[in-house]
mmJSON file of the N, C-alpha and C atoms, coordinates in Angstrom:
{"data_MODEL":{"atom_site":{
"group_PDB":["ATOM","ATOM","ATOM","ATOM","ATOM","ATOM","ATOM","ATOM","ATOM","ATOM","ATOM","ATOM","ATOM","ATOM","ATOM","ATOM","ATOM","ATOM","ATOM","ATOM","ATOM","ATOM","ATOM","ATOM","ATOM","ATOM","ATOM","ATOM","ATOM","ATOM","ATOM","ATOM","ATOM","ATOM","ATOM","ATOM","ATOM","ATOM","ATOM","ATOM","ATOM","ATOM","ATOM","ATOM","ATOM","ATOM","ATOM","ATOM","ATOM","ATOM","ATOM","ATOM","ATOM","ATOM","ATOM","ATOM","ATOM","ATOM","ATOM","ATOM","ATOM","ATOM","ATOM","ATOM","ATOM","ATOM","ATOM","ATOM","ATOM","ATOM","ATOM","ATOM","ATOM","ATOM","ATOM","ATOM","ATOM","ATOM","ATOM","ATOM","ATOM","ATOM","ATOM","ATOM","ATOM","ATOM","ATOM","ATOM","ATOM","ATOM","ATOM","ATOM","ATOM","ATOM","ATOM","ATOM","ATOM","ATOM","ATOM","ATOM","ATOM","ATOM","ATOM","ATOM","ATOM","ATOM","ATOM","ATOM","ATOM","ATOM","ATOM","ATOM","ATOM","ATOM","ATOM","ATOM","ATOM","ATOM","ATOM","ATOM","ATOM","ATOM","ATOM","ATOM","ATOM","ATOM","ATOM","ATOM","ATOM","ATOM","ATOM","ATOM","ATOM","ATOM","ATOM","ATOM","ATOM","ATOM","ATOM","ATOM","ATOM","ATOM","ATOM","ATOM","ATOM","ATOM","ATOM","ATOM","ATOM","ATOM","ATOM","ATOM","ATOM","ATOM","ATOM","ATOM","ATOM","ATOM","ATOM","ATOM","ATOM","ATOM","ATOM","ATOM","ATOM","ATOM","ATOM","ATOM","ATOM","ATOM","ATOM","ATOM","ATOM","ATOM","ATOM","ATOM","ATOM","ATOM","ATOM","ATOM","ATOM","ATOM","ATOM","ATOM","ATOM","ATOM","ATOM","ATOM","ATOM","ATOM","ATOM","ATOM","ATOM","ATOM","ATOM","ATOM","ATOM","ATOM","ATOM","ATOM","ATOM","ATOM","ATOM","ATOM","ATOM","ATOM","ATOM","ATOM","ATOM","ATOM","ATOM","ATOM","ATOM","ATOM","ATOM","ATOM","ATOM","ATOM","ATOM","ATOM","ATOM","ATOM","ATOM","ATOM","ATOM","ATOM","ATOM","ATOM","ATOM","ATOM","ATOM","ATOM","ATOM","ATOM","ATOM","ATOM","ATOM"],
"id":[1,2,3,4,5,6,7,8,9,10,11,12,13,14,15,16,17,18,19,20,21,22,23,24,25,26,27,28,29,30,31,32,33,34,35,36,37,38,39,40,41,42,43,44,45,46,47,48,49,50,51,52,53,54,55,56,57,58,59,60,61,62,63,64,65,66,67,68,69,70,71,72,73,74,75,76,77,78,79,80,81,82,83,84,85,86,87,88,89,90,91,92,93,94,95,96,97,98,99,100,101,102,103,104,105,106,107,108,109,110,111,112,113,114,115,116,117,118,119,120,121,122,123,124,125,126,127,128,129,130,131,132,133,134,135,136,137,138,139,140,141,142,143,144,145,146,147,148,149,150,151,152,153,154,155,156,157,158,159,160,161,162,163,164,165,166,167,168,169,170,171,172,173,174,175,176,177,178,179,180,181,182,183,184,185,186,187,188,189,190,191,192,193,194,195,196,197,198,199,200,201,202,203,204,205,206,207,208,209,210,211,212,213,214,215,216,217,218,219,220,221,222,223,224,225,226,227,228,229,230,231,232,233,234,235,236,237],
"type_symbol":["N","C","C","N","C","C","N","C","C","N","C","C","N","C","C","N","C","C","N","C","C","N","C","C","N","C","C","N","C","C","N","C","C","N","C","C","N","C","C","N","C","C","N","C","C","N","C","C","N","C","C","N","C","C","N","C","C","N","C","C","N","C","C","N","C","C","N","C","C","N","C","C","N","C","C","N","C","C","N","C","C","N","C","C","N","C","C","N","C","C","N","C","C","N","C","C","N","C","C","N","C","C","N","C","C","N","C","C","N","C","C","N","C","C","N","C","C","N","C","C","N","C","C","N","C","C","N","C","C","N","C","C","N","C","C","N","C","C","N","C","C","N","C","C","N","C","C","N","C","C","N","C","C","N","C","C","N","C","C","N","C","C","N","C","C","N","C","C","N","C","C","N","C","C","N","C","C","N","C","C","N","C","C","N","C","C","N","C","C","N","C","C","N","C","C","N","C","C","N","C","C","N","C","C","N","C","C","N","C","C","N","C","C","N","C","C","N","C","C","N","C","C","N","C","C","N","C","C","N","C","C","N","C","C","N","C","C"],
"label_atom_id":["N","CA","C","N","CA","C","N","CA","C","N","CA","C","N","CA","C","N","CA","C","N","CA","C","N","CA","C","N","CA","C","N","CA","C","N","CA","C","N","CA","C","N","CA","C","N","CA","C","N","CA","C","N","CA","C","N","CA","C","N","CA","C","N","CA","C","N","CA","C","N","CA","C","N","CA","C","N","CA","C","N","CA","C","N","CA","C","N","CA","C","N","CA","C","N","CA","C","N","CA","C","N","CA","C","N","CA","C","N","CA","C","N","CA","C","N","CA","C","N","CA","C","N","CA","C","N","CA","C","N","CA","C","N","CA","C","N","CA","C","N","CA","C","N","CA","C","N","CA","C","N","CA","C","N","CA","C","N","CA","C","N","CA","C","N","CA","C","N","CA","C","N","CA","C","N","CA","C","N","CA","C","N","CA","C","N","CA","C","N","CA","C","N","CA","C","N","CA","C","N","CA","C","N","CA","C","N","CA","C","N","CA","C","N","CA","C","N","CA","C","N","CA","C","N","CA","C","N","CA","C","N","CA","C","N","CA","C","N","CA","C","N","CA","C","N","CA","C","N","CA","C","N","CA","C","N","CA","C","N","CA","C","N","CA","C","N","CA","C","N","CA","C","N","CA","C"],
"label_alt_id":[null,null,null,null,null,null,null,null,null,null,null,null,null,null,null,null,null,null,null,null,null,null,null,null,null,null,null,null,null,null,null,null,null,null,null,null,null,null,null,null,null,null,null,null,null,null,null,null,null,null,null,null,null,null,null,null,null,null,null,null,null,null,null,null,null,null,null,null,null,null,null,null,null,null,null,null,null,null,null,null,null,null,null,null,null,null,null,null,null,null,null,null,null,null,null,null,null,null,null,null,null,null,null,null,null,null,null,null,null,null,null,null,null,null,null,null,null,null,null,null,null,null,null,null,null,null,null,null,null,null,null,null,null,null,null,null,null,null,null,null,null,null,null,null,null,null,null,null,null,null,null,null,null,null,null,null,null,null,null,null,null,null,null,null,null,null,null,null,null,null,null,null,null,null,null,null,null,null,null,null,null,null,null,null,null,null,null,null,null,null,null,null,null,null,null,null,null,null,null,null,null,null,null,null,null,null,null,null,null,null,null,null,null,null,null,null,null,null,null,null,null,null,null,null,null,null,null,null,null,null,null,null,null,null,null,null,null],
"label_comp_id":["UNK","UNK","UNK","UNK","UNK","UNK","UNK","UNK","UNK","UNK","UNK","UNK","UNK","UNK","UNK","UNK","UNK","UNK","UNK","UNK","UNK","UNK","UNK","UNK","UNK","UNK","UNK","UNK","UNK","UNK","UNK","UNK","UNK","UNK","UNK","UNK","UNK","UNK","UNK","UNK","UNK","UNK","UNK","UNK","UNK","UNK","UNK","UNK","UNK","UNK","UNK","UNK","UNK","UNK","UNK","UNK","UNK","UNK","UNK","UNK","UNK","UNK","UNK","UNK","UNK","UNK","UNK","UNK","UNK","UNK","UNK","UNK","UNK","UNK","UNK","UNK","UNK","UNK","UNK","UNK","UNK","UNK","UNK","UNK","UNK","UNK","UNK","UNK","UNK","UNK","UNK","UNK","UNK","UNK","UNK","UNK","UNK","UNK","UNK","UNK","UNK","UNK","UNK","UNK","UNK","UNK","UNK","UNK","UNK","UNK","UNK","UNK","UNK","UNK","UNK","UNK","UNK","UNK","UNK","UNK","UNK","UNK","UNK","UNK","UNK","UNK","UNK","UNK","UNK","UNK","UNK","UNK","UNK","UNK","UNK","UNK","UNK","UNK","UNK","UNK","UNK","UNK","UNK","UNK","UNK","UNK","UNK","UNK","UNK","UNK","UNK","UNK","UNK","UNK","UNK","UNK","UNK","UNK","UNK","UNK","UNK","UNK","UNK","UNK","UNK","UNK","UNK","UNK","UNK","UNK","UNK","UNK","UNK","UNK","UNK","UNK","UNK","UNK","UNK","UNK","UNK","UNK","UNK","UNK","UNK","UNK","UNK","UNK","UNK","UNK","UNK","UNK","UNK","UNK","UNK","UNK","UNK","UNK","UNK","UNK","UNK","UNK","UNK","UNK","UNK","UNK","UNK","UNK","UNK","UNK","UNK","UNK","UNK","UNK","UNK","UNK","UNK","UNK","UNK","UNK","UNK","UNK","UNK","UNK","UNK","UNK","UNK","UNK","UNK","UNK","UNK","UNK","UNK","UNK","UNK","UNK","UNK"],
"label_asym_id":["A","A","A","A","A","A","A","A","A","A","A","A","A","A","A","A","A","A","A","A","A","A","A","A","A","A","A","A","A","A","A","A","A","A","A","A","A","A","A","A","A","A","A","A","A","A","A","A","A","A","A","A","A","A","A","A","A","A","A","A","A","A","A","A","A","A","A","A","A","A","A","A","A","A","A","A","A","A","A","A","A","A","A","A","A","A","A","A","A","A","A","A","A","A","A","A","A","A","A","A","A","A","A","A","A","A","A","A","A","A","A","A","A","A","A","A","A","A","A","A","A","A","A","A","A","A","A","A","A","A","A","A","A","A","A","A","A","A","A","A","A","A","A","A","A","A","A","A","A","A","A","A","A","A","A","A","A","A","A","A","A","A","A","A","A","A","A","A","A","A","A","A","A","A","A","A","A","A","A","A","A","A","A","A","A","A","A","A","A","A","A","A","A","A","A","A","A","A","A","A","A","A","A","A","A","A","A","A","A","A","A","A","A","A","A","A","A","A","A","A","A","A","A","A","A","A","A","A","A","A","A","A","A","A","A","A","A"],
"label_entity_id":["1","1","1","1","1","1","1","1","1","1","1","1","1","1","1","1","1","1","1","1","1","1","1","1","1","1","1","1","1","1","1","1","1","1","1","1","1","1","1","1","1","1","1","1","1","1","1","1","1","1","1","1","1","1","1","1","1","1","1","1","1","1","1","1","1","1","1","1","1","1","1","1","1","1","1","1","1","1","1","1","1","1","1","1","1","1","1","1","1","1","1","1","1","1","1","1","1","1","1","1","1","1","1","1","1","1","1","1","1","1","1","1","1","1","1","1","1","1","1","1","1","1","1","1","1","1","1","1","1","1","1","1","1","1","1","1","1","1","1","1","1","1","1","1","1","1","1","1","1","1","1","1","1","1","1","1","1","1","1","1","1","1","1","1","1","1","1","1","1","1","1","1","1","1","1","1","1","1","1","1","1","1","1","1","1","1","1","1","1","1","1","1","1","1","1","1","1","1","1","1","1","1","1","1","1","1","1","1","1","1","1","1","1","1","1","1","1","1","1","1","1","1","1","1","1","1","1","1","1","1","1","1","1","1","1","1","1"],
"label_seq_id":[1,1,1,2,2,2,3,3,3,4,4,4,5,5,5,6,6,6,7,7,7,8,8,8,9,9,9,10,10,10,11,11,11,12,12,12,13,13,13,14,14,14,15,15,15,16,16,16,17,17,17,18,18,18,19,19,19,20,20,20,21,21,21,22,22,22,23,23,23,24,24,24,25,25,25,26,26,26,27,27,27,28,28,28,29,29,29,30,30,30,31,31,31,32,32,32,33,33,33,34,34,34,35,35,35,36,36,36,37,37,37,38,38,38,39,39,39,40,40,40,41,41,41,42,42,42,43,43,43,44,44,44,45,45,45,46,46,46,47,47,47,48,48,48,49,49,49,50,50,50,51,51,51,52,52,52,53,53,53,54,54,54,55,55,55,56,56,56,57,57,57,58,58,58,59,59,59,60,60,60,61,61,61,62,62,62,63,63,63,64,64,64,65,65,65,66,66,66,67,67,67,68,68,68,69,69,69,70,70,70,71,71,71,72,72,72,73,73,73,74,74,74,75,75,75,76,76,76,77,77,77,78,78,78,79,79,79],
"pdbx_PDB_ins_code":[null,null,null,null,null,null,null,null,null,null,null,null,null,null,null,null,null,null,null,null,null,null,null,null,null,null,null,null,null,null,null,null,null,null,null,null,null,null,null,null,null,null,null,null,null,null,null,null,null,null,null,null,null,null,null,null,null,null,null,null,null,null,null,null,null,null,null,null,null,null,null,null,null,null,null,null,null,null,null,null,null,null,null,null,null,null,null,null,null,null,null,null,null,null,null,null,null,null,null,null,null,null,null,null,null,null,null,null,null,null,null,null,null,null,null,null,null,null,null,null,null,null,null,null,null,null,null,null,null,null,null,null,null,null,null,null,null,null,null,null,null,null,null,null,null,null,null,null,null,null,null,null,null,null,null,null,null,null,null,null,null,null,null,null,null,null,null,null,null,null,null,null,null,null,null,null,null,null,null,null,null,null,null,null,null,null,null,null,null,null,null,null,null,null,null,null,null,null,null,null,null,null,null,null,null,null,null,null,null,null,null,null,null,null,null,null,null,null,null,null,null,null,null,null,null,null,null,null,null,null,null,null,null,null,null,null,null],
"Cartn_x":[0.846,0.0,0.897,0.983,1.729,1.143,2.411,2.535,1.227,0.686,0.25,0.589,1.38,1.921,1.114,1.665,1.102,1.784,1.4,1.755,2.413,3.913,4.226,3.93,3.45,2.82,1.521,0.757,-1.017,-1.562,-0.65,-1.382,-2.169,-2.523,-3.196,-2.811,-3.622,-2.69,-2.673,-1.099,-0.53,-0.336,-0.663,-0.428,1.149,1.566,3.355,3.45,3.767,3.036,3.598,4.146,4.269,3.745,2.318,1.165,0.873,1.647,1.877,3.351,2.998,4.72,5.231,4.249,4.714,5.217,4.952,5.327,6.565,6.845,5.654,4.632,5.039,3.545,2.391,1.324,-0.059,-0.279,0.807,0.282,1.839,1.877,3.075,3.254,1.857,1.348,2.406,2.196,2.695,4.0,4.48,5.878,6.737,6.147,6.932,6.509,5.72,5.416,7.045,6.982,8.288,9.348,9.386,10.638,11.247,9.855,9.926,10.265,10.045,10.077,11.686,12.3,13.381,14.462,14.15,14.57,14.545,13.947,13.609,14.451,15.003,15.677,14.535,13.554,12.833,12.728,13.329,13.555,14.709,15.673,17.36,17.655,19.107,19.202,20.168,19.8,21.145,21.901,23.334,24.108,25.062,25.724,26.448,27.721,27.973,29.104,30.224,31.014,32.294,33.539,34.616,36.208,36.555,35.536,35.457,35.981,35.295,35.228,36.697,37.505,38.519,39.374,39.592,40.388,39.948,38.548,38.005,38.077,38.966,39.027,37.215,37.027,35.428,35.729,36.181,36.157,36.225,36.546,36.745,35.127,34.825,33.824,32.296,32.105,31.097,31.078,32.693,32.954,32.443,32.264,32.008,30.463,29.63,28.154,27.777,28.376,28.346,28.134,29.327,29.32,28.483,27.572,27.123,25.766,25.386,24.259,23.966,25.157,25.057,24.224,25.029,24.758,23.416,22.457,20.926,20.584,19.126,17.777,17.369,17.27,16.148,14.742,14.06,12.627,11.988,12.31,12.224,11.326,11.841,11.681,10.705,10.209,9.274,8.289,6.998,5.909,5.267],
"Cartn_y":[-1.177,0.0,1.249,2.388,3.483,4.297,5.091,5.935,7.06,7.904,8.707,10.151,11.127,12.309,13.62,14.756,15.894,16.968,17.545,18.426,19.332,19.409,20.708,22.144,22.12,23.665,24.11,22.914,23.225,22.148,21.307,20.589,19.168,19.539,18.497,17.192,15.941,14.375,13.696,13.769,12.86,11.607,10.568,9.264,8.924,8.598,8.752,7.387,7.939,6.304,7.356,6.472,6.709,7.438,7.432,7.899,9.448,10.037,11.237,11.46,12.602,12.93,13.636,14.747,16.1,15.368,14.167,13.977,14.625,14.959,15.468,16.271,17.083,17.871,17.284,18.187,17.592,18.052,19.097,19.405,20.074,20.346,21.203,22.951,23.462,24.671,24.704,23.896,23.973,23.347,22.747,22.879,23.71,24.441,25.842,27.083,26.92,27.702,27.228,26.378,25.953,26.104,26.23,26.625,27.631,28.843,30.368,30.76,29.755,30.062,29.891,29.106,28.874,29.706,29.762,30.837,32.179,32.666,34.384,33.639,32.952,32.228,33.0,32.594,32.524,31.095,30.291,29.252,28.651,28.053,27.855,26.749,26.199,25.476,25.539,25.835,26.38,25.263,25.86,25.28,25.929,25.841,26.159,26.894,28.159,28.683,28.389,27.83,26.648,27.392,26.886,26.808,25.782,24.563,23.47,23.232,24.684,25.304,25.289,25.913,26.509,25.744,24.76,24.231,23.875,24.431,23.936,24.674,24.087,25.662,25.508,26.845,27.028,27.436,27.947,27.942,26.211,25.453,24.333,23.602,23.809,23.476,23.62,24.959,25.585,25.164,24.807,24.152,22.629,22.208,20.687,20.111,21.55,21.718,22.109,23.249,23.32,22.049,21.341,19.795,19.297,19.057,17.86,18.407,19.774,20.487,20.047,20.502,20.398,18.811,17.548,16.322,16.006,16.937,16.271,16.789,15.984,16.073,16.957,17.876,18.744,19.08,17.418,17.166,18.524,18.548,19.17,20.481,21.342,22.544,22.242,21.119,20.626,20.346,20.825,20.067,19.253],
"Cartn_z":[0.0,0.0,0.0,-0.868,-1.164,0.379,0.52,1.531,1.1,2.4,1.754,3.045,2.119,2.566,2.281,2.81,2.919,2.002,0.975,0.27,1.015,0.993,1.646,1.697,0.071,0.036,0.648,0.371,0.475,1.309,1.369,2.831,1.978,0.953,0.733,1.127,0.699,0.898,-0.646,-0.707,-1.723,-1.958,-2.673,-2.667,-3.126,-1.857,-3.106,-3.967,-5.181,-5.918,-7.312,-7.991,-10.066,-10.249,-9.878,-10.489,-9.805,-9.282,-8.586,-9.128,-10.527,-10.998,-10.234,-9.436,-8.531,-7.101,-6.559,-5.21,-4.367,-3.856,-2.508,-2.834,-3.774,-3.843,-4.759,-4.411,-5.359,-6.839,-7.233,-8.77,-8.873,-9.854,-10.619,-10.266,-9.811,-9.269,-8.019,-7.135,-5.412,-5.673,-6.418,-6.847,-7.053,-8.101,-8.482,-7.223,-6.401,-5.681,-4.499,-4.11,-3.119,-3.937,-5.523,-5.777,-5.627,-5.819,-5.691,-4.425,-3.4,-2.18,-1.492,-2.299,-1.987,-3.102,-3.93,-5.203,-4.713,-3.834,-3.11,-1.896,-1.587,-0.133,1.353,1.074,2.55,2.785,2.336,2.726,2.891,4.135,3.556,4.443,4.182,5.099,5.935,7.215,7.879,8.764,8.826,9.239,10.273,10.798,12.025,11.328,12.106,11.112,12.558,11.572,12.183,10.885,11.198,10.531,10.385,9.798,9.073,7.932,7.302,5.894,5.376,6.119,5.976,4.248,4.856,3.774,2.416,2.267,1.249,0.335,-1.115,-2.47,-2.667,-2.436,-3.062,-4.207,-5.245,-6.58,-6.678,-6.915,-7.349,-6.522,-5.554,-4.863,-6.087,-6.161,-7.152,-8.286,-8.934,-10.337,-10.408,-9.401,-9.517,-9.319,-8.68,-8.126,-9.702,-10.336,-11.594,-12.63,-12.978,-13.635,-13.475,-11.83,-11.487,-12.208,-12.377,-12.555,-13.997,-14.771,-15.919,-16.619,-15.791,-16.345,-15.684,-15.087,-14.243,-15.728,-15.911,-16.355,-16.5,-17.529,-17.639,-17.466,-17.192,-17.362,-16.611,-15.222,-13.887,-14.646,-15.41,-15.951,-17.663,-17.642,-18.989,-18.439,-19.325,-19.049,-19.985],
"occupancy":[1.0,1.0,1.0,1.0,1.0,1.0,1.0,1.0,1.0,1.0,1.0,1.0,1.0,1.0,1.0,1.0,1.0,1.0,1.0,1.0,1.0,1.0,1.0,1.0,1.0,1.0,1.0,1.0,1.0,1.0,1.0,1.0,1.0,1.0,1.0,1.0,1.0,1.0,1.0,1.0,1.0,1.0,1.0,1.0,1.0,1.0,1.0,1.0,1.0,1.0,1.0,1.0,1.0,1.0,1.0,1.0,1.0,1.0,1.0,1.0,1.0,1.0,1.0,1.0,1.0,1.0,1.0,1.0,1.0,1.0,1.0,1.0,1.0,1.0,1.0,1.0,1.0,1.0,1.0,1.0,1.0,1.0,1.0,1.0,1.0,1.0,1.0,1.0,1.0,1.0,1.0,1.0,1.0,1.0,1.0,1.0,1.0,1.0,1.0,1.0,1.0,1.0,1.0,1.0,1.0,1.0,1.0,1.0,1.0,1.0,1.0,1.0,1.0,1.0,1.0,1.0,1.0,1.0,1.0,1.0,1.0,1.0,1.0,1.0,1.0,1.0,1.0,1.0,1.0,1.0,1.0,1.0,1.0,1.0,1.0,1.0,1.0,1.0,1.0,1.0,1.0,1.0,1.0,1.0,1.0,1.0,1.0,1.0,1.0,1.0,1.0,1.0,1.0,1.0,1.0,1.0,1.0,1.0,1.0,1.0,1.0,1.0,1.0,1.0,1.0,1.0,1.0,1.0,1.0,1.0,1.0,1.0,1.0,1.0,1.0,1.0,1.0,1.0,1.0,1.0,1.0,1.0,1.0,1.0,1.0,1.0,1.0,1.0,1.0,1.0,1.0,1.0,1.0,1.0,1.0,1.0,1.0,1.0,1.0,1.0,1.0,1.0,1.0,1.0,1.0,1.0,1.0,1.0,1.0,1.0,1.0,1.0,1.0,1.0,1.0,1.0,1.0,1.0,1.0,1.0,1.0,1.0,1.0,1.0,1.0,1.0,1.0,1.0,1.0,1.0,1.0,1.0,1.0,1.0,1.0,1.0,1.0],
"B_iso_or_equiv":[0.0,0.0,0.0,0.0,0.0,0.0,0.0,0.0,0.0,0.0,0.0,0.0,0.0,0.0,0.0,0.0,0.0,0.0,0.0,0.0,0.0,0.0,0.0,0.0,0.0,0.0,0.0,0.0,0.0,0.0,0.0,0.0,0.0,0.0,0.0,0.0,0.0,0.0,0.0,0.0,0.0,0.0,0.0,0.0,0.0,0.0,0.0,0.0,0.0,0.0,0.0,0.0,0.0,0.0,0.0,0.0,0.0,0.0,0.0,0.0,0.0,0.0,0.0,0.0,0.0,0.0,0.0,0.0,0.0,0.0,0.0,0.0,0.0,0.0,0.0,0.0,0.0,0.0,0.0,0.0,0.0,0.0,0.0,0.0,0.0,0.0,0.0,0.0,0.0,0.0,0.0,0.0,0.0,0.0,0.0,0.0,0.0,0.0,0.0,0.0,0.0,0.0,0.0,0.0,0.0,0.0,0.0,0.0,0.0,0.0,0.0,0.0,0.0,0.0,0.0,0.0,0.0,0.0,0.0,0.0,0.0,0.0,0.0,0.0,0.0,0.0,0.0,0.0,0.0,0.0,0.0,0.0,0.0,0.0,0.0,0.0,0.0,0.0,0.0,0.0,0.0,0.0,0.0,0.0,0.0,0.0,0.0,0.0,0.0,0.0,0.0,0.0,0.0,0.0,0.0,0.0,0.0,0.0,0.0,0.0,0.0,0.0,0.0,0.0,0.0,0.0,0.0,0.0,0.0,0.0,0.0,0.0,0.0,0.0,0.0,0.0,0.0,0.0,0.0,0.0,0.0,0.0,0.0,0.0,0.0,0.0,0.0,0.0,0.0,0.0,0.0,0.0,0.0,0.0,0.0,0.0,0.0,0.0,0.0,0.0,0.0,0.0,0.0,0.0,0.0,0.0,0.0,0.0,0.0,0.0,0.0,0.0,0.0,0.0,0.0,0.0,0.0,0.0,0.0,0.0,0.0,0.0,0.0,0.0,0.0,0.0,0.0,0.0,0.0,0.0,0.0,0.0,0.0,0.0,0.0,0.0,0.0],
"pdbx_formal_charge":[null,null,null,null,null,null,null,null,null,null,null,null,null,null,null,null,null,null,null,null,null,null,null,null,null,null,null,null,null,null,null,null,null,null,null,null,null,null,null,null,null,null,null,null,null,null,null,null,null,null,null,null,null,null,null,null,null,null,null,null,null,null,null,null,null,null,null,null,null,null,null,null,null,null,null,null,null,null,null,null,null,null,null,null,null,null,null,null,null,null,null,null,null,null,null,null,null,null,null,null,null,null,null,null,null,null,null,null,null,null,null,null,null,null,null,null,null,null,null,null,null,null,null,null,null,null,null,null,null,null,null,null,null,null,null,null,null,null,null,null,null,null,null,null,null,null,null,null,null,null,null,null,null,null,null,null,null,null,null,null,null,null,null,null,null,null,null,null,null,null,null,null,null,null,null,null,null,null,null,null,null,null,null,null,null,null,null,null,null,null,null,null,null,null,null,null,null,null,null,null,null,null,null,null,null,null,null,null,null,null,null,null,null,null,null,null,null,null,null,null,null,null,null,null,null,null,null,null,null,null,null,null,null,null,null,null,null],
"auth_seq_id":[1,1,1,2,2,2,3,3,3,4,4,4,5,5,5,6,6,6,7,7,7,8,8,8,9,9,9,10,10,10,11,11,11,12,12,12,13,13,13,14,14,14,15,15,15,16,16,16,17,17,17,18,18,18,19,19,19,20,20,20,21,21,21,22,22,22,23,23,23,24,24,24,25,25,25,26,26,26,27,27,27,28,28,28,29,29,29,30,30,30,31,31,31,32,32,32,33,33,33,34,34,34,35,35,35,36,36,36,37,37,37,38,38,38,39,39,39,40,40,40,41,41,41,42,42,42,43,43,43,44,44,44,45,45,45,46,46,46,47,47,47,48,48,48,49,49,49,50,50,50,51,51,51,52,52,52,53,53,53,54,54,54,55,55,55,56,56,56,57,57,57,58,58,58,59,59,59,60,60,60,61,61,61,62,62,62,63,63,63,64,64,64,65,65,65,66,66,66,67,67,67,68,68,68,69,69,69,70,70,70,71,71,71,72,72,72,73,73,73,74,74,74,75,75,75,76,76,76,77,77,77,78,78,78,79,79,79],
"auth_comp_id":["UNK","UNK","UNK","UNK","UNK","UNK","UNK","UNK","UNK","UNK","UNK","UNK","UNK","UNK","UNK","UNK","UNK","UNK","UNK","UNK","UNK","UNK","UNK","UNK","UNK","UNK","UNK","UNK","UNK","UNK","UNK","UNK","UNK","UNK","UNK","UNK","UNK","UNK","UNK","UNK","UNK","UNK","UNK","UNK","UNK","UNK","UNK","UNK","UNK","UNK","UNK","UNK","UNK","UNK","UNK","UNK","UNK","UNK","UNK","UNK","UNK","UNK","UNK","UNK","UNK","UNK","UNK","UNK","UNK","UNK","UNK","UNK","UNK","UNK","UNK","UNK","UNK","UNK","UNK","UNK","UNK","UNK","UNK","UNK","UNK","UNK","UNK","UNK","UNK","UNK","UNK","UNK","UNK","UNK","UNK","UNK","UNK","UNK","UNK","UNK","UNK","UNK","UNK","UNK","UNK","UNK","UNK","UNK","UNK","UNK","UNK","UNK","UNK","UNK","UNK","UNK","UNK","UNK","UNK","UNK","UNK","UNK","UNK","UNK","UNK","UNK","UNK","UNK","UNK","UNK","UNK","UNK","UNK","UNK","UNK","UNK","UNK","UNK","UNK","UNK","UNK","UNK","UNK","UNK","UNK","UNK","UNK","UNK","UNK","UNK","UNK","UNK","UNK","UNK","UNK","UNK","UNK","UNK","UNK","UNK","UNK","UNK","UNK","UNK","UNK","UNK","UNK","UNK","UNK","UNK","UNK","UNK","UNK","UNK","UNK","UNK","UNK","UNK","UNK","UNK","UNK","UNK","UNK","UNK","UNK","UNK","UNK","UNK","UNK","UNK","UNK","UNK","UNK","UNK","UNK","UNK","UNK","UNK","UNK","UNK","UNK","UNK","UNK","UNK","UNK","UNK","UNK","UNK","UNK","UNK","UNK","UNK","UNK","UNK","UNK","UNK","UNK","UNK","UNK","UNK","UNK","UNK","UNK","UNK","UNK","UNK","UNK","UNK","UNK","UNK","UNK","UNK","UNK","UNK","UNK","UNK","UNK"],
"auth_asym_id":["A","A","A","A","A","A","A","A","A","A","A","A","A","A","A","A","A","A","A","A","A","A","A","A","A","A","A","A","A","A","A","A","A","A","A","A","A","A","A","A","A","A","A","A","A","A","A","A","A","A","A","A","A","A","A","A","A","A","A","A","A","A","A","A","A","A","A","A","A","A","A","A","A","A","A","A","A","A","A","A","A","A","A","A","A","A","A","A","A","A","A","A","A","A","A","A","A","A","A","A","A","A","A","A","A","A","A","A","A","A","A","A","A","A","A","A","A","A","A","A","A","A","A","A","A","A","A","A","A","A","A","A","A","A","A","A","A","A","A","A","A","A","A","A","A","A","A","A","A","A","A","A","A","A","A","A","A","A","A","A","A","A","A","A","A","A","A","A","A","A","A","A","A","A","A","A","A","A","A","A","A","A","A","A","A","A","A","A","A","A","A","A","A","A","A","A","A","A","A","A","A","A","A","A","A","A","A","A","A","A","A","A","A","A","A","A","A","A","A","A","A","A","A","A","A","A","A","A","A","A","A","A","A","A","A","A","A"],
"auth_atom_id":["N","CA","C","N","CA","C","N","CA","C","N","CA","C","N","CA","C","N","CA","C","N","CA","C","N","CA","C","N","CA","C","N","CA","C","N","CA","C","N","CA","C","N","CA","C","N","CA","C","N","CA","C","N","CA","C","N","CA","C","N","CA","C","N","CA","C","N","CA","C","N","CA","C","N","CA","C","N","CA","C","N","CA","C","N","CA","C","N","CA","C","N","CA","C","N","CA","C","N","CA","C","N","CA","C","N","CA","C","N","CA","C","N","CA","C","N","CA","C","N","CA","C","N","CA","C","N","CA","C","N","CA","C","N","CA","C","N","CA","C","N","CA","C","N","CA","C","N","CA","C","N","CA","C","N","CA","C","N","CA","C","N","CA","C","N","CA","C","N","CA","C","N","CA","C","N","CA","C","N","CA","C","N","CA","C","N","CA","C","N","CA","C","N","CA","C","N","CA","C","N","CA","C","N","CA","C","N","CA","C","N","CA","C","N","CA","C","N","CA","C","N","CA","C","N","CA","C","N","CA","C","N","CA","C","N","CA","C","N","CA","C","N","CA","C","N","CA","C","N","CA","C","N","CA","C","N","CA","C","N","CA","C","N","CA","C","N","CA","C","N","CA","C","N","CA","C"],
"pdbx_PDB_model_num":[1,1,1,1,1,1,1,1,1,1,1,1,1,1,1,1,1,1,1,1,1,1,1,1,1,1,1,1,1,1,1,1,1,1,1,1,1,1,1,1,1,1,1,1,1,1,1,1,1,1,1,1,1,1,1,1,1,1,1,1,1,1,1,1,1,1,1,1,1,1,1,1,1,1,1,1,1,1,1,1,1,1,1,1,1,1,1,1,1,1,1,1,1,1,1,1,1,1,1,1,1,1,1,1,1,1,1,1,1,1,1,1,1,1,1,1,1,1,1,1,1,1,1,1,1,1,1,1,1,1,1,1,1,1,1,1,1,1,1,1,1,1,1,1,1,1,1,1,1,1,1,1,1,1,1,1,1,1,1,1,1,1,1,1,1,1,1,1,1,1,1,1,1,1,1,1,1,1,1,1,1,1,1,1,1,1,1,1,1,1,1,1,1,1,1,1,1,1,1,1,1,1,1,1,1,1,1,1,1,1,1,1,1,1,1,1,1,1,1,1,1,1,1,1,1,1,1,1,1,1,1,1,1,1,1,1,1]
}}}
């Protein structure tokens, strides 16, 4: 029996199942709505500011978030 979850945008209940392309959300509408939401960053994910970081080349960091970007799926942005 498929899970059944809560639309993060609108609350509704989703059947998570194939047959739900938008899962988690209920339509393509409340999708792009959480994208916008995170696209304007009122939405983020925070993390603890530490000197973890330190050693990390961030140019080379971004270049590789870049690559990985490049080789995903376009579907995401098709309807």
């Amino acid at each position: 029996m498929p899970a059944i979850v809560k639309c993060p945008t609108c609350e509704k209940q989703v059947t998570w199942s194939a047959q739900s392309p938008y899962r988690p959300f209920c339509s393509k509408r409340c999708q792009l709505i959480d994208l916008g939401e995170w696209s304007s960053e009122n939405n983020k994910i925070s993390s603890a500011m530490n000197g973890d970081s330190e050693g990390v080349d961030k140019a080379e960091f971004i270049e590789e978030i870049e690559a990985m970007l490049a080789q995903n799926d376009d579907s995401f942005f098709k309807d």
